[in-house]
N, CA, C and O atoms as a printed pandas DataFrame, in Angstrom:
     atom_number atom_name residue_name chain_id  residue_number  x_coord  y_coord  z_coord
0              1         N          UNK        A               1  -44.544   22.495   -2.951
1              2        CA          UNK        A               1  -43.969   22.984   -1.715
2              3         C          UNK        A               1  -45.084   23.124   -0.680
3              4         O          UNK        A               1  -46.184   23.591   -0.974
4              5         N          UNK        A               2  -44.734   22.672    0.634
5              6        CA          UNK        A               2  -45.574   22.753    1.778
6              7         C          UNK        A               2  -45.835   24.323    2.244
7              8         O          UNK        A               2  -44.979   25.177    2.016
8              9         N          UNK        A               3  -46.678   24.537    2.697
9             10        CA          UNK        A               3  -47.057   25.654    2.634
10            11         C          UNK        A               3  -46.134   26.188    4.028
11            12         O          UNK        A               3  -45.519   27.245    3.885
12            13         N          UNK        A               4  -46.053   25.595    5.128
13            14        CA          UNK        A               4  -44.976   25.217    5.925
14            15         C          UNK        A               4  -43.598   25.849    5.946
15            16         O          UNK        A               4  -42.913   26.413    6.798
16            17         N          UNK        A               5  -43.443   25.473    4.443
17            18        CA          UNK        A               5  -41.995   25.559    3.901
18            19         C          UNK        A               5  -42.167   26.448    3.520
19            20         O          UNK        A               5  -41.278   27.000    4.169
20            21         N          UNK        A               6  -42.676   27.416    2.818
21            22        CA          UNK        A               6  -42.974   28.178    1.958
22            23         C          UNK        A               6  -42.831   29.512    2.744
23            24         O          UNK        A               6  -42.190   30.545    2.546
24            25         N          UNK        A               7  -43.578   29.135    3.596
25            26        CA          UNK        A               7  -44.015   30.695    4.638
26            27         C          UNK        A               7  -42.773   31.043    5.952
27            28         O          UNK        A               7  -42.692   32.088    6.598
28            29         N          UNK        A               8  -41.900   29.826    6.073
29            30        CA          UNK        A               8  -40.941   29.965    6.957
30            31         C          UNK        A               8  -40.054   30.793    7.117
31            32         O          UNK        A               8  -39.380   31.168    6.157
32            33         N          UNK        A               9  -39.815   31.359    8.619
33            34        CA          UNK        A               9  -38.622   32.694    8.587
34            35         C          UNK        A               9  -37.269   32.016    7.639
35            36         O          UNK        A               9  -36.937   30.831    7.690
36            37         N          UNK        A              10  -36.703   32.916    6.913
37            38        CA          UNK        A              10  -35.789   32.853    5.910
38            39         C          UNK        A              10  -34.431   33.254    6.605
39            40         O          UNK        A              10  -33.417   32.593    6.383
40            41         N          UNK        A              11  -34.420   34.651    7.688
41            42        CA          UNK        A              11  -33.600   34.826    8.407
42            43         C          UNK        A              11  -33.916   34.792    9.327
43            44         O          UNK        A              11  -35.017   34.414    9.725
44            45         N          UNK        A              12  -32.575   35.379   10.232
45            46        CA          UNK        A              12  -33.266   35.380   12.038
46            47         C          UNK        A              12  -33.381   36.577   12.748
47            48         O          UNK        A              12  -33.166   36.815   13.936
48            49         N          UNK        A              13  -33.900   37.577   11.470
49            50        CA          UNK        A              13  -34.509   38.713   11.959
50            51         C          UNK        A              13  -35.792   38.879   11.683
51            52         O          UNK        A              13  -36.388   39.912   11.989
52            53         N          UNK        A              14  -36.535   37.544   10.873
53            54        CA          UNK        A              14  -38.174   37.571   10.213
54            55         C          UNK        A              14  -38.541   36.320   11.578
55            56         O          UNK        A              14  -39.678   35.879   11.741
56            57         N          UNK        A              15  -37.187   35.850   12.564
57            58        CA          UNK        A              15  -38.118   34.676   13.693
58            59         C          UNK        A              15  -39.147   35.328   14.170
59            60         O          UNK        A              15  -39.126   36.556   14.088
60            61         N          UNK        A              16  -40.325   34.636   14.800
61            62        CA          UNK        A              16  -41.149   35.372   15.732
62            63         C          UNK        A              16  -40.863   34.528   16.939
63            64         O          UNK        A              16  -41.064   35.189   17.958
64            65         N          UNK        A              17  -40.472   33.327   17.183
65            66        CA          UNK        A              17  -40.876   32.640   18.707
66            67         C          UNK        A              17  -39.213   32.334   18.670
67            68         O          UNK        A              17  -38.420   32.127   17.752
68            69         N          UNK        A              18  -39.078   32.426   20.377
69            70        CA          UNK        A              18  -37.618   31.778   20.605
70            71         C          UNK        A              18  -36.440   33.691   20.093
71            72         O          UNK        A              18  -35.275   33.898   19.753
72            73         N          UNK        A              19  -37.484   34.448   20.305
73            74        CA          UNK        A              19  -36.487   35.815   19.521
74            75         C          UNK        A              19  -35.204   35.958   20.173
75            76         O          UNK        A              19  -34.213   36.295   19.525
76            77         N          UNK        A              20  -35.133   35.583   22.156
77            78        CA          UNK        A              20  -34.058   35.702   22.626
78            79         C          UNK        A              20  -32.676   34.899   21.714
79            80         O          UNK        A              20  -31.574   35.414   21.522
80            81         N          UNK        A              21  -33.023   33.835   21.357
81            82        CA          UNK        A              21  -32.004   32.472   21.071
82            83         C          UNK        A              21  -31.645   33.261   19.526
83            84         O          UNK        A              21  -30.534   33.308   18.999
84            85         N          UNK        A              22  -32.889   33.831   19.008
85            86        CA          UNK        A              22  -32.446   34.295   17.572
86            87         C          UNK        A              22  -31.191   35.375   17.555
87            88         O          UNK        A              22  -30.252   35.451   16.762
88            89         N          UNK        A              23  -31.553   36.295   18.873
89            90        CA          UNK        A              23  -30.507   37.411   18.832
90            91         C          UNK        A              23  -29.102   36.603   19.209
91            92         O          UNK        A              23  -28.161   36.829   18.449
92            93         N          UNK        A              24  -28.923   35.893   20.059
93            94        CA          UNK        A              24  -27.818   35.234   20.516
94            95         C          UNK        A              24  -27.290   34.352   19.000
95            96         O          UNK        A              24  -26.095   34.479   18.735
96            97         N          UNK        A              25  -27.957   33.674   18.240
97            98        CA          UNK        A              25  -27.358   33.265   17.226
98            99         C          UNK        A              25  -26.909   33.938   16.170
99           100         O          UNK        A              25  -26.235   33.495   15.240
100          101         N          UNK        A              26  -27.490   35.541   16.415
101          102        CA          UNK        A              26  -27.528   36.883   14.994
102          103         C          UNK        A              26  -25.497   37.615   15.808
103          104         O          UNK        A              26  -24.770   38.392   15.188
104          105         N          UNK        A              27  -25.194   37.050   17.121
105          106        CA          UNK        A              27  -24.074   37.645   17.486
106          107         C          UNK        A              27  -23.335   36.958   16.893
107          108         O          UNK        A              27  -22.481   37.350   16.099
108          109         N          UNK        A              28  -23.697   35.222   17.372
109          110        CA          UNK        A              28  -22.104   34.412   17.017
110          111         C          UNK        A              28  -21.981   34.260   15.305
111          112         O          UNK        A              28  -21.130   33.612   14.695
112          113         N          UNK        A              29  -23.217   35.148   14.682
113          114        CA          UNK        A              29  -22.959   34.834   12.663
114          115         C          UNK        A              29  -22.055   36.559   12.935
115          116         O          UNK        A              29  -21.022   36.735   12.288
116          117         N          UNK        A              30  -22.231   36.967   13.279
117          118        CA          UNK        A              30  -21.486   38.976   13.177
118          119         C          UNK        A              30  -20.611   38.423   13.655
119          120         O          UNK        A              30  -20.073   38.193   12.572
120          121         N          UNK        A              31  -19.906   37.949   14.399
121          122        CA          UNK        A              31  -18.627   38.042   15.180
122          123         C          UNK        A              31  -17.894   36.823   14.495
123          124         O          UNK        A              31  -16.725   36.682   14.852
124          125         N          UNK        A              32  -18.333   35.999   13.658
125          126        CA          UNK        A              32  -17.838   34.916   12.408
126          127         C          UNK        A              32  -16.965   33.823   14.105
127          128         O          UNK        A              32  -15.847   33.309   14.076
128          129         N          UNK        A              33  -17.881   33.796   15.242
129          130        CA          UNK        A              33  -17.458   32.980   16.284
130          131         C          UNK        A              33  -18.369   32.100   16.181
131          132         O          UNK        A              33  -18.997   32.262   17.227
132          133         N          UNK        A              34  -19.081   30.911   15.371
133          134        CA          UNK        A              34  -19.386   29.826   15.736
134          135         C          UNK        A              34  -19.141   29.128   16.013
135          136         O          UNK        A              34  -18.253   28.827   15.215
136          137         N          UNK        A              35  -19.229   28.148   16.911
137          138        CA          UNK        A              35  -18.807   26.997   17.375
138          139         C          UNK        A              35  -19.495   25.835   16.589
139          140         O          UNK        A              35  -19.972   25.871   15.455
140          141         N          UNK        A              36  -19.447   25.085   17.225
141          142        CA          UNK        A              36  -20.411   23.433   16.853
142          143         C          UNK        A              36  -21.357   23.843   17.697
143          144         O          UNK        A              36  -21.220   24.562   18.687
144          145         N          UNK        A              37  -22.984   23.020   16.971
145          146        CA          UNK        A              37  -24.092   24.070   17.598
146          147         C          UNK        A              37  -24.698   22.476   17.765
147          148         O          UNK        A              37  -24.217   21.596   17.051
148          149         N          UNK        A              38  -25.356   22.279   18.363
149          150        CA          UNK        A              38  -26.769   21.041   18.645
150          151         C          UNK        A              38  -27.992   21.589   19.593
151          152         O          UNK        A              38  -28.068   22.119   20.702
152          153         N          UNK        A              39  -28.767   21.243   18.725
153          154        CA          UNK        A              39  -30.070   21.808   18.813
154          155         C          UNK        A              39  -30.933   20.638   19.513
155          156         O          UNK        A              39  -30.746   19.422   19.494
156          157         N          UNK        A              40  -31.733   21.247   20.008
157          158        CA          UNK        A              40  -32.692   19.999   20.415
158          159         C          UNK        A              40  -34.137   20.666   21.301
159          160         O          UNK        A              40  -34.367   21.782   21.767
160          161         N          UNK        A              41  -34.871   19.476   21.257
161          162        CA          UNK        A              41  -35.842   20.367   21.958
162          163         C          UNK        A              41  -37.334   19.097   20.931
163          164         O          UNK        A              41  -37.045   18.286   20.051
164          165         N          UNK        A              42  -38.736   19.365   21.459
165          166        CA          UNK        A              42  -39.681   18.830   20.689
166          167         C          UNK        A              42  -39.803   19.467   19.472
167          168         O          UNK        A              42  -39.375   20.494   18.944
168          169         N          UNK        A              43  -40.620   18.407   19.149
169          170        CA          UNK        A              43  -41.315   18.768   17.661
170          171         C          UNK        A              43  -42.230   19.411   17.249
171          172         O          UNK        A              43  -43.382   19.243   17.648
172          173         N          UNK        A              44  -41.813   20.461   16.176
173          174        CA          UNK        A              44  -42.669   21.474   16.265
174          175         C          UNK        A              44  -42.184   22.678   17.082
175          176         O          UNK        A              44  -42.799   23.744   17.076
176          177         N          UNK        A              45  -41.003   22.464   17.822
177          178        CA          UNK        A              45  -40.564   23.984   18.413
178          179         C          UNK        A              45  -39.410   24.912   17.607
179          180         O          UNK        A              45  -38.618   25.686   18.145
180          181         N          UNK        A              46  -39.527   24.639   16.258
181          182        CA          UNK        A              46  -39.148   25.464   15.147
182          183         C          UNK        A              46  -36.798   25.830   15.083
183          184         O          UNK        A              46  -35.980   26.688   14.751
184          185         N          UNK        A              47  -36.896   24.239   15.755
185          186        CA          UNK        A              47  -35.508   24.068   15.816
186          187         C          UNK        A              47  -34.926   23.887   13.969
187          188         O          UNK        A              47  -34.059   24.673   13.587
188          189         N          UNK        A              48  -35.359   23.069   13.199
189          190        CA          UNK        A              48  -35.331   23.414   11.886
190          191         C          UNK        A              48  -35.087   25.278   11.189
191          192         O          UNK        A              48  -34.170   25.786   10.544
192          193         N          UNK        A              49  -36.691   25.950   11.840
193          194        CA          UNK        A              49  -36.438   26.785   11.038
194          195         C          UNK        A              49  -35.509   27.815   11.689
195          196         O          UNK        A              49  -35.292   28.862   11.079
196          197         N          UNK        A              50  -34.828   27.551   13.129
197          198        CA          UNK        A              50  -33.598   28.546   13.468
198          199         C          UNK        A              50  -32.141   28.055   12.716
199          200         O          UNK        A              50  -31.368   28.763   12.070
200          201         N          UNK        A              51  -32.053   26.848   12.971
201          202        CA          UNK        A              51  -30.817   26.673   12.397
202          203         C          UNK        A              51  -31.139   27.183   10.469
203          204         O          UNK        A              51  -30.538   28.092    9.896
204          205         N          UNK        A              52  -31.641   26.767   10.176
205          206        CA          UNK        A              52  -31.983   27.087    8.595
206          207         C          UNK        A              52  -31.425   28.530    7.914
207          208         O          UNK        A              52  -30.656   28.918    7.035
208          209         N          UNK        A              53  -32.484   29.127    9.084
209          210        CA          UNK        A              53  -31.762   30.583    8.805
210          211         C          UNK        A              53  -30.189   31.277    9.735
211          212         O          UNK        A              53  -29.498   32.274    9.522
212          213         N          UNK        A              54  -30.146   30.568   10.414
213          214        CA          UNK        A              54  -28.518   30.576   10.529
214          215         C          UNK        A              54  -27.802   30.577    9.549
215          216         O          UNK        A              54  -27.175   31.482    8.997
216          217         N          UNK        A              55  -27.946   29.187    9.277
217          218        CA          UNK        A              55  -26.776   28.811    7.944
218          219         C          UNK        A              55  -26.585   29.684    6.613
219          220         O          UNK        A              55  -25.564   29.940    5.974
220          221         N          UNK        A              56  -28.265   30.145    6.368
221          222        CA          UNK        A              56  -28.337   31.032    5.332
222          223         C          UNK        A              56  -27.361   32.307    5.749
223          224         O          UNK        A              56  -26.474   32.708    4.995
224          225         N          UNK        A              57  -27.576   32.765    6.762
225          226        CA          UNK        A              57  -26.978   34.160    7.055
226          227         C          UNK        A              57  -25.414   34.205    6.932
227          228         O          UNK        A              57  -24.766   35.154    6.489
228          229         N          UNK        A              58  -24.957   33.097    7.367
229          230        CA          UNK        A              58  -23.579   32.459    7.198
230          231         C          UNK        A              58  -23.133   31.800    5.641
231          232         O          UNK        A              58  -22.147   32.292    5.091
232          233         N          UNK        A              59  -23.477   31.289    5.330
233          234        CA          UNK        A              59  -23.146   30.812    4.105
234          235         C          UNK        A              59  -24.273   30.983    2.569
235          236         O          UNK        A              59  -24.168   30.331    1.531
236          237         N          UNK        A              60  -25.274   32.035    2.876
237          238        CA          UNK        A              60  -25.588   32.407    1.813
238          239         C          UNK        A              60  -26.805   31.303    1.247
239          240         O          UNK        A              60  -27.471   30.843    2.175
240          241         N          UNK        A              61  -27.094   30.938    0.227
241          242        CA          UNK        A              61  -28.025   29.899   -0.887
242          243         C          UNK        A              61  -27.362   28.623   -1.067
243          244         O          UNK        A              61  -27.855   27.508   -1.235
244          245         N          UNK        A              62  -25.977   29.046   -0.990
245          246        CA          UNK        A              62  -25.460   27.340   -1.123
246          247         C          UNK        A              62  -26.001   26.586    0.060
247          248         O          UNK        A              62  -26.327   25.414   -0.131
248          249         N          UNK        A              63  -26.123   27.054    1.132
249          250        CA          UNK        A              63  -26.664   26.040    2.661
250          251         C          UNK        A              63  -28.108   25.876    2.179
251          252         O          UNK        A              63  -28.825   26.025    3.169
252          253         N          UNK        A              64  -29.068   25.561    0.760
253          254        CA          UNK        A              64  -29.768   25.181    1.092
254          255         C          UNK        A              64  -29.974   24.031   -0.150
255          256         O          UNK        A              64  -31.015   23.587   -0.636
256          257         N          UNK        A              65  -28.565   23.739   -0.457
257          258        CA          UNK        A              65  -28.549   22.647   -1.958
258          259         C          UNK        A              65  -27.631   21.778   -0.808
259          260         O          UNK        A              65  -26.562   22.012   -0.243
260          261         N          UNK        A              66  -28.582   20.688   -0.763
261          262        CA          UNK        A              66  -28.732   19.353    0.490
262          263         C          UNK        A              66  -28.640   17.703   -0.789
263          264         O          UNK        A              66  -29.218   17.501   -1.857
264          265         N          UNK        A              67  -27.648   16.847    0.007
265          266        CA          UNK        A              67  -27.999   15.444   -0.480
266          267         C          UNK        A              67  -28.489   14.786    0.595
267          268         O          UNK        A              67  -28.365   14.969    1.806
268          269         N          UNK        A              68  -29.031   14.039   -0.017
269          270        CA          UNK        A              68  -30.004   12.888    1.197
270          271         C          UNK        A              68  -29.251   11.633    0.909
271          272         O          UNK        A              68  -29.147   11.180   -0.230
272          273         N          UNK        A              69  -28.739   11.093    1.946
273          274        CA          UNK        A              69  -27.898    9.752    1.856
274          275         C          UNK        A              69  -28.409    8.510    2.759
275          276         O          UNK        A              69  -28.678    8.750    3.936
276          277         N          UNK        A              70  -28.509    7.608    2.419
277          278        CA          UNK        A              70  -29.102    6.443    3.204
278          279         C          UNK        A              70  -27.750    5.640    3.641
279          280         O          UNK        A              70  -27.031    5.163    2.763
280          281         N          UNK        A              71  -27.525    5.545    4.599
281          282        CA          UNK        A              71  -26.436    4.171    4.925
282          283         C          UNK        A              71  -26.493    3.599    6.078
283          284         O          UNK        A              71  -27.106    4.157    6.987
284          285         N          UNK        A              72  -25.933    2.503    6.254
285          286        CA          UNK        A              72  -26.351    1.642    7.069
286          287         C          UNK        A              72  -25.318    1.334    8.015
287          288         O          UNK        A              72  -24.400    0.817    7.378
288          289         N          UNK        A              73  -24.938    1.427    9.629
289          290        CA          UNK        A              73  -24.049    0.953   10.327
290          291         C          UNK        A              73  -24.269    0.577   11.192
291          292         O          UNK        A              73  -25.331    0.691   11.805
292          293         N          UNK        A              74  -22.983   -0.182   11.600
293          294        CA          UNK        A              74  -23.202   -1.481   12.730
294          295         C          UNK        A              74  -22.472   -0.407   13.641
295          296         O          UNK        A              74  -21.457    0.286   13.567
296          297         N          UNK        A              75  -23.475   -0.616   14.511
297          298        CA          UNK        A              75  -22.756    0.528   16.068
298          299         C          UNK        A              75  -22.567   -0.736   16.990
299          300         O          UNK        A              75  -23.324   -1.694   17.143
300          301         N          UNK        A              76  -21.565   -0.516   17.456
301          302        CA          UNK        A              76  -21.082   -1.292   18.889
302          303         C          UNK        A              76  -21.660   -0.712   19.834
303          304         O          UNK        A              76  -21.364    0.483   19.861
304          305         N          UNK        A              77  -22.785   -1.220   21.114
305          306        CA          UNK        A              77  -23.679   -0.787   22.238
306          307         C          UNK        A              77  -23.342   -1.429   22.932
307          308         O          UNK        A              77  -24.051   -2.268   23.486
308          309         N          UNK        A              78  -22.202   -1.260   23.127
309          310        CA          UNK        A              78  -21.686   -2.084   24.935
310          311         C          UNK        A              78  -21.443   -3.649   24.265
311          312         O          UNK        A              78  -20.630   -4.084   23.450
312          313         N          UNK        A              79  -22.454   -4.199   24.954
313          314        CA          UNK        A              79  -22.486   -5.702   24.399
314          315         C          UNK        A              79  -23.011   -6.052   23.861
315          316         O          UNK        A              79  -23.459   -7.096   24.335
316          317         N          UNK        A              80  -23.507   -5.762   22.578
317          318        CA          UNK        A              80  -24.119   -5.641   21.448
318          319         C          UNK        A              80  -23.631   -5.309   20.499
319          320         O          UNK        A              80  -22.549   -4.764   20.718
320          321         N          UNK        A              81  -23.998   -5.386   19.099
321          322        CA          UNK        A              81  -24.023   -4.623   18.073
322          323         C          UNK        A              81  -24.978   -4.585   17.067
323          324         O          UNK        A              81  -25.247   -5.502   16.290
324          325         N          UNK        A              82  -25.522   -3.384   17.121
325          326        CA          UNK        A              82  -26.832   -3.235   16.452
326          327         C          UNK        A              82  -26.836   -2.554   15.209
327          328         O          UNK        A              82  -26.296   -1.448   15.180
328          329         N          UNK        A              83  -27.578   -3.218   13.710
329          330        CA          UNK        A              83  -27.934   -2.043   12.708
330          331         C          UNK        A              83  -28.658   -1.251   12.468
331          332         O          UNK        A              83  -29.804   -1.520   12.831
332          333         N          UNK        A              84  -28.501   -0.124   11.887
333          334        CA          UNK        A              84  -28.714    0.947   11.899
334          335         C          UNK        A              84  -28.974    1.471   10.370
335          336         O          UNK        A              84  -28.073    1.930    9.669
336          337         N          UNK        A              85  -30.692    1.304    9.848
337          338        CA          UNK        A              85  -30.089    2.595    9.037
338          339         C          UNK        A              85  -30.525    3.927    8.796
339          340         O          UNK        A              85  -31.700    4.227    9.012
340          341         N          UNK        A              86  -29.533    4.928    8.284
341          342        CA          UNK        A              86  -29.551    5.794    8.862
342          343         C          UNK        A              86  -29.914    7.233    7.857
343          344         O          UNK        A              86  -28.949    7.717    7.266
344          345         N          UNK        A              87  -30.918    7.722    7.720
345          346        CA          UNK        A              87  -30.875    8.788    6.650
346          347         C          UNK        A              87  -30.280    9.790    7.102
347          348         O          UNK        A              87  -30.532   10.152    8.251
348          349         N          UNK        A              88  -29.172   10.614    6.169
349          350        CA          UNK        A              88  -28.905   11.998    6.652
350          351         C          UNK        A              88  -28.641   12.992    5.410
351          352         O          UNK        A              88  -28.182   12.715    4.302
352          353         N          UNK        A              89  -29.075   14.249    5.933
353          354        CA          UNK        A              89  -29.021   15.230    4.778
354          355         C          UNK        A              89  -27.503   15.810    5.122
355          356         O          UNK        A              89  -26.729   15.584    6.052
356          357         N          UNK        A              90  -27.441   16.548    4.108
357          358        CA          UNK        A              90  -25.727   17.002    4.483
358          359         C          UNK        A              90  -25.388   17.793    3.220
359          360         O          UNK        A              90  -25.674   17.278    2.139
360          361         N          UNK        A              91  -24.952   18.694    3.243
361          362        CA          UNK        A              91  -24.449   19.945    1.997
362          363         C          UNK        A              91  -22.573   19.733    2.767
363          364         O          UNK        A              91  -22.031   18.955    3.553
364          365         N          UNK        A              92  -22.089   21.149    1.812
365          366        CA          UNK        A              92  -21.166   21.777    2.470
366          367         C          UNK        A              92  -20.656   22.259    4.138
367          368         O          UNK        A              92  -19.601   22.340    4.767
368          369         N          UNK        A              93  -22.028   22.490    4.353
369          370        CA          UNK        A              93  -21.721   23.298    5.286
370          371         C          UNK        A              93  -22.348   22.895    6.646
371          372         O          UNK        A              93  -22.201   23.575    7.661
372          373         N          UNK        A              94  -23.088   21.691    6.592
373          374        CA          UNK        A              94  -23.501   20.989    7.959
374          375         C          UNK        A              94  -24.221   19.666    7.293
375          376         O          UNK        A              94  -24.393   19.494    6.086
376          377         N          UNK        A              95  -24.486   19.046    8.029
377          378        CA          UNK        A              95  -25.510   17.330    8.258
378          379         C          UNK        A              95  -26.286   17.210    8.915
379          380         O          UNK        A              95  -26.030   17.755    9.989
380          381         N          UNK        A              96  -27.311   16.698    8.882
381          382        CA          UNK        A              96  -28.770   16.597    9.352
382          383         C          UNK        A              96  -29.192   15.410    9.717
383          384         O          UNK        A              96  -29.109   14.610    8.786
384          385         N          UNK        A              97  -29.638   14.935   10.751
385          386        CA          UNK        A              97  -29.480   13.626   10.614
386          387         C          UNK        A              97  -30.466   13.042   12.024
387          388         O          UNK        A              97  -30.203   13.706   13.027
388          389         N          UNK        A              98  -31.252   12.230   12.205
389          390        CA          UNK        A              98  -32.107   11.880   13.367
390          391         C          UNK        A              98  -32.036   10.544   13.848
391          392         O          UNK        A              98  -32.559    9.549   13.346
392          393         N          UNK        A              99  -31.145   10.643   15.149
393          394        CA          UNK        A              99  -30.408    9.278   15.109
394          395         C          UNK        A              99  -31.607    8.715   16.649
395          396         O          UNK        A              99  -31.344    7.868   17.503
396          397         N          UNK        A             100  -32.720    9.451   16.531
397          398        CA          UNK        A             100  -33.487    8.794   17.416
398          399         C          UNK        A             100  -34.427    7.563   17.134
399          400         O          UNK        A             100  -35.250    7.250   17.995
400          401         N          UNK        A             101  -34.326    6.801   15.873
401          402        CA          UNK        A             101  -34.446    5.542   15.070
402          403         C          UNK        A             101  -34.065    4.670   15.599
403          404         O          UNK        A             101  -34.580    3.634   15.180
404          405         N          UNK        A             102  -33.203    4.500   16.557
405          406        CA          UNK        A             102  -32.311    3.870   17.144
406          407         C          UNK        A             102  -33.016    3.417   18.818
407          408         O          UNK        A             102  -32.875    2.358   19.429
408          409         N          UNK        A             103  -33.623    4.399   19.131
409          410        CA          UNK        A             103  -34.055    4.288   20.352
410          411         C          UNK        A             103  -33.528    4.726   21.543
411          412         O          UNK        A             103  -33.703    5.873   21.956
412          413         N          UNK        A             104  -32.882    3.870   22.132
413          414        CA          UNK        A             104  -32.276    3.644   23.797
414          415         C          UNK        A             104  -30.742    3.910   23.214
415          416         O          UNK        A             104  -30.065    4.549   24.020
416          417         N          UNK        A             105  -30.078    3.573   22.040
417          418        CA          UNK        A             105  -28.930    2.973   21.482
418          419         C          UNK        A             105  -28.782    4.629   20.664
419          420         O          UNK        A             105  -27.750    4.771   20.009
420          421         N          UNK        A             106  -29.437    5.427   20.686
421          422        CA          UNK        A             106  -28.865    6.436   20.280
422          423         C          UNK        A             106  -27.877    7.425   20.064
423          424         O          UNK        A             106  -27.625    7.889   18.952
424          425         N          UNK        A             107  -27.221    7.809   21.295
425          426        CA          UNK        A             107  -26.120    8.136   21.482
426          427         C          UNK        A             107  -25.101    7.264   21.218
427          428         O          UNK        A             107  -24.002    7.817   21.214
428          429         N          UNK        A             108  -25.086    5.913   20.962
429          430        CA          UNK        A             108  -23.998    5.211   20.187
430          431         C          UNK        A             108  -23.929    5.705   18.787
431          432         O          UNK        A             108  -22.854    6.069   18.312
432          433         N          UNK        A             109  -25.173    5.734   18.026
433          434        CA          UNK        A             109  -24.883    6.236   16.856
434          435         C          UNK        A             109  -24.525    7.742   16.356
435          436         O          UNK        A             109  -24.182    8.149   15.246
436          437         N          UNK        A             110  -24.721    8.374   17.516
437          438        CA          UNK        A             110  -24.253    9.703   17.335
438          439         C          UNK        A             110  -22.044    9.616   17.635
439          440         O          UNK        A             110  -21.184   10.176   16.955
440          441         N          UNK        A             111  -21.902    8.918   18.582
441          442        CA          UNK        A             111  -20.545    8.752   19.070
442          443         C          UNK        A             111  -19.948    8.507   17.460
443          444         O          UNK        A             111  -19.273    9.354   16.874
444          445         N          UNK        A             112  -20.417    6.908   16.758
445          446        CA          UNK        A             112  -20.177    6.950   15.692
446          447         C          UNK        A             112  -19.958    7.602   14.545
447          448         O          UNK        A             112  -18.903    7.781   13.937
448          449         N          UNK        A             113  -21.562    8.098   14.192
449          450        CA          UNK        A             113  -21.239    9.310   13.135
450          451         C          UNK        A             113  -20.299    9.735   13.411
451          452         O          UNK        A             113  -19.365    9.411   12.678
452          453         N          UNK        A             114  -19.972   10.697   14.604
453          454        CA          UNK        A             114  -18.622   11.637   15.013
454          455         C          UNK        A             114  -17.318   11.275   14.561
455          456         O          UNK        A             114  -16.550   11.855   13.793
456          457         N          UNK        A             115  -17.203   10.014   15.297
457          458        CA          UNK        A             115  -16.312    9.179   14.599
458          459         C          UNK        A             115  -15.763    8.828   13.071
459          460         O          UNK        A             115  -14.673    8.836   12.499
460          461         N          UNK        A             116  -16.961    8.557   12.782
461          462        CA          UNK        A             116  -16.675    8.545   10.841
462          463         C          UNK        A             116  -16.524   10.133   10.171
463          464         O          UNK        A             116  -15.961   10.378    9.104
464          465         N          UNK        A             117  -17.095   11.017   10.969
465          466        CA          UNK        A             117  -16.964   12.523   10.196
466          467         C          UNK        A             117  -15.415   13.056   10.269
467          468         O          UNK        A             117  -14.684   13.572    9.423
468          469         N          UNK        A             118  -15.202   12.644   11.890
469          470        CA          UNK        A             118  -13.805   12.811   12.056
470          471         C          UNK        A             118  -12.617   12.535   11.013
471          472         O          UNK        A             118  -11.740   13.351   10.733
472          473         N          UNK        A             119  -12.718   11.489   10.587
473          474        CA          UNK        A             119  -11.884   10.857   10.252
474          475         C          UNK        A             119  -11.567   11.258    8.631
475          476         O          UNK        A             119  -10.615   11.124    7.862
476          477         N          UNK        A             120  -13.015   11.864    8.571
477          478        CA          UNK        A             120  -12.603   12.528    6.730
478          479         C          UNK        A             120  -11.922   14.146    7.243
479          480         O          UNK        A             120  -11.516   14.941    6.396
């Protein structure tokens, strides 16, 4: 284990940076009002370890038994169609997934995913 990993806030009352966003996410787990959440931001600004401990607070130890799936899709990009492949982690209780592999054509593969999640 990375030491990284090891030492990371567990909940989102051990965050230290970003504490405003932590309290705002410690309301919508008490008030059982989450919505659909997307995160974003650079690397290294500890978007991993907020959602992480979200999920924990919400769903306990099971949110942290993850499969890693490789698959491959043809996204339609206007006038194109480009492959894609695509790693994503995914449990019960959310999917993980970095569809910036893609480049410029990114948000096609996000439309997609949506699309295929939908549909199960």
């Amino acid at each position: 284990m990375l030491w990284v990993d090891k030492y990371r806030p567990k909940t989102l009352d051990k965050v230290l940076v970003h504490q405003d966003i932590a309290e705002n996410l410690k309301k919508l787990v008490m008030e059982q009002d989450c919505p659909h959440l997307l995160f974003y931001g650079p690397s290294g600004s500890g978007k991993k370890t907020m959602i992480m401990a979200v999920l924990r607070q919400m769903f306990g130890a099971s949110a942290d038994k993850v499969k890693v799936e490789n698959k491959n899709w043809k996204i339609d990009a206007g006038t194109r169609t480009i492959d894609v492949e695509l790693t994503t982690l995914s449990s019960t209780h959310y999917v993980e997934m970095n569809p910036s592999i893609a480049g410029f054509y990114d948000r096609y593969v996000v439309q997609e995913i949506i699309k295929e999640m939908a549909k199960n």
